[in-house]
N, C-alpha and C positions, 0 to 999 in steps of 0.2 A: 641546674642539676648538680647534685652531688653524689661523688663516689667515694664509696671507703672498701678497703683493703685488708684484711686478717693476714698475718704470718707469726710465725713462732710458736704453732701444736707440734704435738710429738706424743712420743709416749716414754712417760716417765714412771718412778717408782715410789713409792707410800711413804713420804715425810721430802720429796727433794722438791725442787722448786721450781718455777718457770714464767719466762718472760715472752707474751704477747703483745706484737705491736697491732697501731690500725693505724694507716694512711688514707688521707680526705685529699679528696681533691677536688675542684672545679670549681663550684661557689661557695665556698667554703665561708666568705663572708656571712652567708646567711646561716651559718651553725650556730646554735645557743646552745646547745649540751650535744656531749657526745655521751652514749651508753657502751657498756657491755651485758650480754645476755648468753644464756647456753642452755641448750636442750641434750637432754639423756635420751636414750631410745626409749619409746614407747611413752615419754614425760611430755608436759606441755614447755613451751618455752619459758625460759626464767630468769626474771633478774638478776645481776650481778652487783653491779654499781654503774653510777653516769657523776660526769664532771663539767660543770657548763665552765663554757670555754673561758668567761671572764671572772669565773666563781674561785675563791678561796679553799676549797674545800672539797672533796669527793663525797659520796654518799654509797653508802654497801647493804648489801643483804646481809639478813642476819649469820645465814649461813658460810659468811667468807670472812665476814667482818673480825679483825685481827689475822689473816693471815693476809687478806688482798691488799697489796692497795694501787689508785688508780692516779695517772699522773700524766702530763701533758708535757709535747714540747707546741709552744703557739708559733711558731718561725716556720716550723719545720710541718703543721696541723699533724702532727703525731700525738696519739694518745696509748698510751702502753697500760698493762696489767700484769702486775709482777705478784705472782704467785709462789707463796710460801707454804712450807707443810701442807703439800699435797694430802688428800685422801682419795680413797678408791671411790666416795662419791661424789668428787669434784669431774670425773670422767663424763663428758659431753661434746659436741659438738658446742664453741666458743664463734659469739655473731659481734659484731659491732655495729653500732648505729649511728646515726646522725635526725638529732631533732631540730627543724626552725625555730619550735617555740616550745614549750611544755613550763608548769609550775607545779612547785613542790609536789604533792603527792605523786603529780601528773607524768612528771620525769620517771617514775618508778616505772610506769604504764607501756609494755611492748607496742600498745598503739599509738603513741604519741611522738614517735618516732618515725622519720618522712624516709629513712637511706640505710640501706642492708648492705653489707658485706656478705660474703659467700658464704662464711666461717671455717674455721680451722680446730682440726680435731685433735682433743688434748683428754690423754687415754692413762690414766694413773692405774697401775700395776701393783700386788700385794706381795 
């Protein structure tokens, strides 16, 4: 089993910034990508970006992509999401996940993702 952990929502205002961690814990071995996702009220849930833990590189939604970006500590299985120029419709509830296995397009996939976080609410203000 594995556990991941949300911290760092709040509620901020329209252009500042914010940094969310996730902590994994337990078989962490068996992580190949960690994700972030976030659901608005009354939205379905939705991608943000995922970083597999031996990857080069993150991957974003179109909708974040240049302001987010996603970044790992592997020592420490922290994976953070440092949020720049907020907008009022960045406001959602913020999940993190943990997948065993997932490929390319698959990783984008809320279901392909084995371990949920509680998530933590990150509320952009106008």
């Amino acid at each position: 089993q594995v556990q991941v952990v949300e911290s760092g929502g709040g509620l901020v205002q329209v252009g500042d910034s914010l940094r969310l961690s996730c902590a994994a814990s337990g078989r962490t071995f068996s992580i190949y990508a960690m994700g972030w996702f976030r659901q608005a009220p009354g939205k379905e849930r939705e991608f943000v970006g995922f970083i597999t833990w031996s990857g080069l590189r993150p991957y974003y939604a179109d909708s974040v992509k240049g302001r987010f970006t996603i970044s790992r500590d592997n020592v420490k299985t922290v994976m953070y999401l440092q949020m720049n120029s907020l907008k009022v419709e960045d406001t959602a509830v913020y999940y993190c996940a943990a997948a065993t296995s997932c490929s390319g397009p698959g990783c984008y996939d809320k279901g392909s993702y084995d371990y949920w976080g509680q998530g933590t609410q990150v509320t952009v203000s106008s």
